[in-house]
C-alpha positions as CSV (number, residue, x, y, z in Angstrom):
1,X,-26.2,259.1,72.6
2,X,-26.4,260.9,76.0
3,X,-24.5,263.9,76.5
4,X,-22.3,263.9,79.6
5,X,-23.9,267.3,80.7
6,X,-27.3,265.9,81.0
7,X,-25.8,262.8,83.8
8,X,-26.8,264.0,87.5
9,X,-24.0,266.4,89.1
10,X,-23.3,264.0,92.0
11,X,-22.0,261.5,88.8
12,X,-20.0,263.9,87.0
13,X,-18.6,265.0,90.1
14,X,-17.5,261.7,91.2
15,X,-16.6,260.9,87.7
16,X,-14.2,263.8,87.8
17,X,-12.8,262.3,91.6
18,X,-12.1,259.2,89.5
19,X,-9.7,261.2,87.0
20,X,-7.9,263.3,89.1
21,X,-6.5,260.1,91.2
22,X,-6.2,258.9,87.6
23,X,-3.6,261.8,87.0
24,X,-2.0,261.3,90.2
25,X,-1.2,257.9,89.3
26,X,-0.2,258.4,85.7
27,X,2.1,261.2,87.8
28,X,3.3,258.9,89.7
29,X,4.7,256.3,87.0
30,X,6.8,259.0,85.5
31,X,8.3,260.3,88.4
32,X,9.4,256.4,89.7
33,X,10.7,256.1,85.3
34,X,13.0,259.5,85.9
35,X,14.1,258.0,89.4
36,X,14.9,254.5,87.8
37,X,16.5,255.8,84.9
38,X,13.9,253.5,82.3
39,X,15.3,255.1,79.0
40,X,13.6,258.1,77.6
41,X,11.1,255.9,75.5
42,X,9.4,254.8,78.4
43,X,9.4,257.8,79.8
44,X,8.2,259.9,76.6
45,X,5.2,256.9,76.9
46,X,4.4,257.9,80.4
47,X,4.8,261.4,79.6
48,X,1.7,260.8,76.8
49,X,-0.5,259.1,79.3
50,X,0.1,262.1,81.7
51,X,-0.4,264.3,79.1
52,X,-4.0,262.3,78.3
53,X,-5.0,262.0,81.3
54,X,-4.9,265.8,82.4
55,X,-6.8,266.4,79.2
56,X,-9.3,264.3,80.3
57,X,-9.4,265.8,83.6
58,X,-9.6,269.3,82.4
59,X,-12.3,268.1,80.2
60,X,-14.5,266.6,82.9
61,X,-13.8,269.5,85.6
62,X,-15.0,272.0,82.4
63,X,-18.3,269.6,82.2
64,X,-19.1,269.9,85.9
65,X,-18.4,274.2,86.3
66,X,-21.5,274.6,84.3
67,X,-21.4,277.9,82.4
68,X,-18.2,279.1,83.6
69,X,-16.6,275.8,82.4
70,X,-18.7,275.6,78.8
71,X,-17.3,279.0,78.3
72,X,-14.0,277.5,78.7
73,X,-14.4,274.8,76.6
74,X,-17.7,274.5,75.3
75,X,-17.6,271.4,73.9
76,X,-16.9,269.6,77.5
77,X,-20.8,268.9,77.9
78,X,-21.7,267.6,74.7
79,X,-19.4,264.9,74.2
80,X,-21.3,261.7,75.0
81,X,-20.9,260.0,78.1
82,X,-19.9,256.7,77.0
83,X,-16.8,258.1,75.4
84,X,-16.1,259.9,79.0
85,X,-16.4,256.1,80.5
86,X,-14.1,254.5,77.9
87,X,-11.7,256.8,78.2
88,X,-11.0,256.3,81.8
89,X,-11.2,252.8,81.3
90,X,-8.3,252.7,78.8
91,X,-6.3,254.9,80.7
92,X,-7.1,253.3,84.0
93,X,-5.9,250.1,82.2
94,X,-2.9,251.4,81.1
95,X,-1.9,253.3,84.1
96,X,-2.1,250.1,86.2
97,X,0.1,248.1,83.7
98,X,2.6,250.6,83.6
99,X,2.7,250.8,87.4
100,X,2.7,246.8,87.7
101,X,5.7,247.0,85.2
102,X,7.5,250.2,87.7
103,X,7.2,248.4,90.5
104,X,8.7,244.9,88.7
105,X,11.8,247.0,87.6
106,X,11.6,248.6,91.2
107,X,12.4,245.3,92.7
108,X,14.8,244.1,90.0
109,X,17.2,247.0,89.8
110,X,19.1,249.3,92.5
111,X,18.2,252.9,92.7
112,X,18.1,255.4,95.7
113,X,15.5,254.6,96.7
114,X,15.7,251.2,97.3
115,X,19.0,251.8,98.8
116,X,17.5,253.9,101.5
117,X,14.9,251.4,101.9
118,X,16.9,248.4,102.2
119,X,19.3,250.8,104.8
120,X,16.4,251.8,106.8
121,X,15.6,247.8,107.5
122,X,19.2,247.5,109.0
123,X,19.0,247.1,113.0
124,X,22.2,249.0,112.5
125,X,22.7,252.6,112.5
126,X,24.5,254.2,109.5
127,X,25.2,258.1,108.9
128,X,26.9,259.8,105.3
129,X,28.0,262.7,105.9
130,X,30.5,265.3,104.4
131,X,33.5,266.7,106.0
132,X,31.5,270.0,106.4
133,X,28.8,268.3,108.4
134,X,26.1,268.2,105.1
135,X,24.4,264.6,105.8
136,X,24.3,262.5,102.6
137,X,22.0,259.4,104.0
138,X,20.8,258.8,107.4
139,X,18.7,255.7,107.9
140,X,16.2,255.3,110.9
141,X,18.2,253.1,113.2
142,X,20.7,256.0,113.1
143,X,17.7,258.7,113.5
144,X,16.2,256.9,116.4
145,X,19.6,256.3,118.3
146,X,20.0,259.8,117.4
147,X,16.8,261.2,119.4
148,X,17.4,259.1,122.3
149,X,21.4,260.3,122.8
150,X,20.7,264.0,121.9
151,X,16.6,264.8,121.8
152,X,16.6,265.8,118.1
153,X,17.0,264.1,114.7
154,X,21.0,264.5,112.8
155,X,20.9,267.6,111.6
156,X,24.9,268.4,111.0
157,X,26.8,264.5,110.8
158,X,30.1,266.5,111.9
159,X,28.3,267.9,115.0
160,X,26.5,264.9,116.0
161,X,29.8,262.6,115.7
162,X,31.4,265.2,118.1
163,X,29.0,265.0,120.6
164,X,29.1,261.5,120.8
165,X,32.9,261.2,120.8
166,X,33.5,264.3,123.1
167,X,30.3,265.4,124.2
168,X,28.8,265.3,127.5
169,X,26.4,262.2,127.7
170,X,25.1,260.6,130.5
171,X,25.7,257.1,129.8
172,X,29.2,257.0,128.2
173,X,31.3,254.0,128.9
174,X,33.8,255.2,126.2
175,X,35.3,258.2,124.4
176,X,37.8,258.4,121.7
177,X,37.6,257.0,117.7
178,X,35.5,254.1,119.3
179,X,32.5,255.6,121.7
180,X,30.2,253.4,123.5
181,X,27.3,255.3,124.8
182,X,24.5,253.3,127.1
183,X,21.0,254.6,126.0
184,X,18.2,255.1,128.5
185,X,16.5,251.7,127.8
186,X,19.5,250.1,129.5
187,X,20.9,249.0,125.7
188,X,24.6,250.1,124.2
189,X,25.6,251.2,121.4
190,X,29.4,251.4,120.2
191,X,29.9,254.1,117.1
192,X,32.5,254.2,114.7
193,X,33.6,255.9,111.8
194,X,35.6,255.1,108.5
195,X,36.5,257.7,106.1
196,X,35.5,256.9,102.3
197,X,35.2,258.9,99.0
198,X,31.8,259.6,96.5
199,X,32.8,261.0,93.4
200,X,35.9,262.0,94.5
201,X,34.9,264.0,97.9
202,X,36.1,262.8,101.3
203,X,32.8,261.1,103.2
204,X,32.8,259.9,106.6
205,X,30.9,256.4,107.6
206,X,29.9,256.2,110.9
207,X,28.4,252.8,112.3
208,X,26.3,252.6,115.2
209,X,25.7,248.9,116.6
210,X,24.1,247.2,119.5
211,X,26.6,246.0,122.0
212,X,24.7,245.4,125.4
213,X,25.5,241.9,124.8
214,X,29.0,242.6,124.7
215,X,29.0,245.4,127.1
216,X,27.2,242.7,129.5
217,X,30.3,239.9,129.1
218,X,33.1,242.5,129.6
219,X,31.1,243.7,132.9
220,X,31.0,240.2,134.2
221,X,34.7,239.2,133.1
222,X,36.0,242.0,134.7
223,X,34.2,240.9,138.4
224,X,35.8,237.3,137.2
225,X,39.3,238.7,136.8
226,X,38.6,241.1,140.3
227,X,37.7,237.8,142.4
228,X,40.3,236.1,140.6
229,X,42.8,238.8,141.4
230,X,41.8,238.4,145.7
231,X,42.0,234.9,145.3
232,X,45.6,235.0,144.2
233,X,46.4,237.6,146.7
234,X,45.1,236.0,149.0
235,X,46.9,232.7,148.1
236,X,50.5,234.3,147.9
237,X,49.7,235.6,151.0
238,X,49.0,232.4,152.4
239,X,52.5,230.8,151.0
240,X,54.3,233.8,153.1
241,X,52.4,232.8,156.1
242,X,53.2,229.4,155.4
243,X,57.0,229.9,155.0
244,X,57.1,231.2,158.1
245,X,55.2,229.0,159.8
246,X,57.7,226.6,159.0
247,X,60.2,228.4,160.0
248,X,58.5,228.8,163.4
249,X,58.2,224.6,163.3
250,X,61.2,223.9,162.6
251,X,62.9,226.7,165.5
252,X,60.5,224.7,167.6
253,X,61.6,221.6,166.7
254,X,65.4,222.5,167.4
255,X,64.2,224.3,170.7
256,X,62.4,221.1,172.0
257,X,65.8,219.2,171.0
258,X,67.7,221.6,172.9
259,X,65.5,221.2,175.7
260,X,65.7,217.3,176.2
261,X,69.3,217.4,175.7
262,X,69.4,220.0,178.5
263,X,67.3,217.7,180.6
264,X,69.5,214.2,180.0
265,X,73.1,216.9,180.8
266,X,71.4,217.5,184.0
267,X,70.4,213.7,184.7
268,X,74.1,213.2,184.5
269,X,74.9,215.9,186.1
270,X,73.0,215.2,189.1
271,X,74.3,211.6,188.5
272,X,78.1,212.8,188.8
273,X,77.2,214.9,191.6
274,X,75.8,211.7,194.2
275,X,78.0,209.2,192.6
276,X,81.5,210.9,191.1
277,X,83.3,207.7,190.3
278,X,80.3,205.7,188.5
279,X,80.2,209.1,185.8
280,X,82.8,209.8,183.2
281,X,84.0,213.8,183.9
282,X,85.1,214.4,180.6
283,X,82.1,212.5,178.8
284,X,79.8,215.3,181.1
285,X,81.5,218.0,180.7
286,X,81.5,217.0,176.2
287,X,77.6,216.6,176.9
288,X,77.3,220.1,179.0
289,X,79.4,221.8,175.7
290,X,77.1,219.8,173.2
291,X,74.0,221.2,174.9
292,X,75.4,225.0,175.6
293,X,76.9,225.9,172.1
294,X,73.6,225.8,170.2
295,X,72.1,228.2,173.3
296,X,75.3,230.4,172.4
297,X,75.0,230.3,168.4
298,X,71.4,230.2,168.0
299,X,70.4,234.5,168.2
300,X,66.9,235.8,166.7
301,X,66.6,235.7,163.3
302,X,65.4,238.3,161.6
303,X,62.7,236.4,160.1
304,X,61.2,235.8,163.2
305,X,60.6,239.6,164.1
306,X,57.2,240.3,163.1
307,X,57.5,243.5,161.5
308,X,60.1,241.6,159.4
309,X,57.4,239.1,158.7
310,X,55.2,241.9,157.4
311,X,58.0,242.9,155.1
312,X,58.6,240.0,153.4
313,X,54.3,239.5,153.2
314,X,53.9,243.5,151.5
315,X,56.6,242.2,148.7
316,X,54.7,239.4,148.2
317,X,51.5,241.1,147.8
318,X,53.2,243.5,145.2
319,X,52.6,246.3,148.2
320,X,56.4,248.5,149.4
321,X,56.0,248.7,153.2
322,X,57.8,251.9,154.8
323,X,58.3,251.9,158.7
324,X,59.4,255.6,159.8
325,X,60.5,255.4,163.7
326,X,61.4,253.2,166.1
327,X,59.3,250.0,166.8
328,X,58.1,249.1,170.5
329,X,60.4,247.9,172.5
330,X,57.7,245.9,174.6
331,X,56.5,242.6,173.5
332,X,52.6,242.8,174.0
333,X,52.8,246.5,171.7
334,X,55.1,244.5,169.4
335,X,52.7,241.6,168.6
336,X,49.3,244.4,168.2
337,X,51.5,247.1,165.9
338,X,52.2,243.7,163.9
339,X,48.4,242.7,163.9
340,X,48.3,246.4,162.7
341,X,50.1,246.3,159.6
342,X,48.7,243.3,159.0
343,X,45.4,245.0,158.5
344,X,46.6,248.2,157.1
345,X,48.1,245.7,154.1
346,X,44.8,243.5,153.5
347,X,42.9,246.8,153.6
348,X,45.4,248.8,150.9
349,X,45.4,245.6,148.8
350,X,41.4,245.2,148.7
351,X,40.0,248.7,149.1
352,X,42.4,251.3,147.9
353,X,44.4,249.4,145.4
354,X,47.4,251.3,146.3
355,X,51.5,249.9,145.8
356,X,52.7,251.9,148.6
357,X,52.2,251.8,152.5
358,X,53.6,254.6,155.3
359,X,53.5,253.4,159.2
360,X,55.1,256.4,161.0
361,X,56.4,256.1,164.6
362,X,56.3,258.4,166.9
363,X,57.2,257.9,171.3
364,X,56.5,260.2,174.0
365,X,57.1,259.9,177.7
366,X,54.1,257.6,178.2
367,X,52.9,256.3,175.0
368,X,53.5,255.3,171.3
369,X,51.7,257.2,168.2
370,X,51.0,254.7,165.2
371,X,50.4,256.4,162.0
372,X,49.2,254.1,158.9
373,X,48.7,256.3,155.4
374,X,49.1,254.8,151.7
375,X,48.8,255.4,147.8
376,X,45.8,254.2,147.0
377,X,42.3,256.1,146.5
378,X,40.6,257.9,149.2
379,X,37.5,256.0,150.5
380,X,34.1,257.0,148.9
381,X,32.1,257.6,151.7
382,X,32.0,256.3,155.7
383,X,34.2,253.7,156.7
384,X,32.8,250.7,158.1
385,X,34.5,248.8,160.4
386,X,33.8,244.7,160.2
387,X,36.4,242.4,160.2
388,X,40.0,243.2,160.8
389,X,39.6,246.8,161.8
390,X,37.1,245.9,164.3
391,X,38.7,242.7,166.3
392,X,42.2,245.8,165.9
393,X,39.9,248.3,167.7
394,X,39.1,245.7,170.6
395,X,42.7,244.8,171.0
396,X,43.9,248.5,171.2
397,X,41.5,249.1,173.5
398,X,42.2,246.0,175.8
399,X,45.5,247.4,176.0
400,X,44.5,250.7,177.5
401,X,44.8,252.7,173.8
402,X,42.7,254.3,171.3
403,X,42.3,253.6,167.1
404,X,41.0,256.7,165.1
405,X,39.9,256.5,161.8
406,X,39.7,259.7,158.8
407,X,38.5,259.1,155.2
408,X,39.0,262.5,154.0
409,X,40.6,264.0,152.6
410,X,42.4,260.5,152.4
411,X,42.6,257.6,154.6
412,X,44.8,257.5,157.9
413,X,44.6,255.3,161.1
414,X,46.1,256.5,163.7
415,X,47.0,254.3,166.8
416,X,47.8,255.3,170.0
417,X,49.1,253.4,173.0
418,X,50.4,253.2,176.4
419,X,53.9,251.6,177.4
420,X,52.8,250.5,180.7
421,X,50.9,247.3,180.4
422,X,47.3,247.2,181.7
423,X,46.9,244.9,184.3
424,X,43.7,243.4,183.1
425,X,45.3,243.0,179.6
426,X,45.5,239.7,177.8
């Protein structure tokens, strides 16, 4: 029989290729048996193999050295070449039915391995660690959200939990036990963690899971609840308006009454006056009492002062209106400081969010000074006027005054205007 010395080098050589992948294989199967925990006969029988096949590597790699390897073992060369060939067959076959029967128990039992495998296919992120920081299992989704919150895979879980519950991070929504953190791609995450035990030793659990979903529907409830919140502001301030304008009715209702009954005392009046004896005195003079007494009973009440209306509107709106001073005396200044409170409340309600409102009074010689200040947050940047501020502005100035307007460092209006009214006024 041919010796295996006397086969072409570029043979042997990839003969001895073949049997050192042949030994990393048989390697291979007895590592994954001491990870499994297969029983030590199964393990001894991989061992063998092992053992077999880095003989028969050794052999071949002493074949293809030439001298230096014959020196070594001198017998390499001469062994035929067929028994080379069967050899790796046989323990080619067996290495592949050992590994076929690994990777059956592989998917029937529960190791570490498959643990971590079956954790790293989570679209959840999940972190071990001790209390000293020492990271026990870390699965991708945890290492990824990990690199995208800090730059840098978790190293130390105590450190990394801190940072996210404490730490300074751009896209926090939330601090505390439960953090939610937004990531750069627009998503959220919510962590938390739960405090277990392994073997008796304390281990902390943290979860990291997707919440943009979540984080999406809270965003829009809470502009749901905000509109909702105007519209019932905005409704109880209709029902004051309302009472009063009802109030307003119905005074003039009794002042129209008043009126015609004024108008039929003086029809008999001038009556009695042209013809004395076709009137009855005493029924005229009843009428002329009937018609005077509510003139002399009826006095301004105080709900129909404006400034009293405004009152009675702020405690509806959940808002405490303060009035330092003495109110104008003069009726047109009267109805625009009303107009003025009016705005000052809608604007405190829908902009600052505050619970209190100041209007300080203050009269010179010639004018009045109207000072509005409240509670609530300062404006964040330029004040625009549209709306009520605007059409107030026009009016002040259509009375001969002026309306200045400061956002820092908080918000005042400040109204100023003359006592004499301008001739060309409204």
């Amino acid at each position: 029989m041919m010796p295996y010395a006397s086969l072409a080098l570029p043979l042997r050589g990839v003969l001895g290729l073949f049997a050192f992948l042949l030994f990393l294989l048989l390697a291979y199967n007895v590592i994954r048996c001491l990870e499994l925990g297969l029983g030590a006969k199964r393990t001894a029988a991989d061992g063998l193999l092992l053992a077999t096949g880095l003989l028969l590597f050794a052999l071949l790699n002493a074949a293809i050295s030439g001298e230096a390897g014959q020196a070594l073992i001198p017998f390499a060369g001469q062994i035929p070449a067929p028994v080379y060939l069967g050899a790796l067959a046989i323990l080619t076959a067996a290495a592949l039915f050992r590994l076929r029967g690994v990777l059956t128990l592989e998917r029937r039992s529960l190791s570490v391995t498959s643990v971590k495998q079956s954790l790293d296919h989570l679209p959840t992120g999940v972190l071990f660690y001790f209390p000293g920081g020492l990271t026990k299992l870390v699965n991708e989704a945890m290492e990824r959200t990990a690199r995208e919150l800090t730059g840098q895979p978790v190293r130390n879980g105590a450190e990394f939990w801190q940072t996210v519950s404490e730490g300074e991070l751009a896209g926090r929504l939330a601090g505390g036990e439960t953090p939610i953190v937004r990531l750069p791609d627009g998503s959220a995450v919510g962590f938390r963690r739960y405090e277990t035990t392994l073997d008796g030793r304390l281990l902390y659990e943290v979860i990291a899971a997707d919440l943009t979903e979540e984080v999406r529907l809270n965003s829009e409830l809470r502009e749901k609840q905000e509109r909702v919140r105007l519209v019932n502001v905005r409704l109880k301030a209709l029902m004051g308006r309302i009472k009063y304008t009802v109030m307003e009715r119905e005074a003039a209702e009794m002042r129209a009454r008043i009126h015609d009954r004024f108008g039929h005392a003086l029809l008999h009046a001038r009556r009695y006056v042209r013809e004395p004896e076709e009137a009855d005195r005493k029924e005229l003079l009843e009428e002329w009492r009937g018609t005077i007494r509510p003139l002399l009973a009826e006095t301004q009440g105080d709900w129909q002062t404006p400034f009293d209306s405004m009152t009675e509107e702020a405690e509806a709106l959940g808002i405490r209106l303060m009035i330092d001073g003495e109110l104008p005396r003069e009726a047109h200044l009267r109805a625009l400081v009303g107009t003025a409170v009016s705005v000052h409340l809608a604007n405190v309600l829908r902009h600052a969010e505050g619970t209190e409102a100041t209007v300080r009074i203050r009269e010179t010689a010639g004018e009045y000074e109207v000072t509005f200040e409240n509670n609530g947050r300062p404006p964040f940047g330029p004040i625009r006027e549209t709306g009520g501020l605007r059409n107030l502005r026009a009016e002040a100035e259509r009375n001969g005054g002026t309306l200045a307007i400061a956002a820092e460092p908080a918000f005042r209006m400040t109204l100023k205007l003359p006592k004499e009214e301008p001739n060309d006024a409204l």
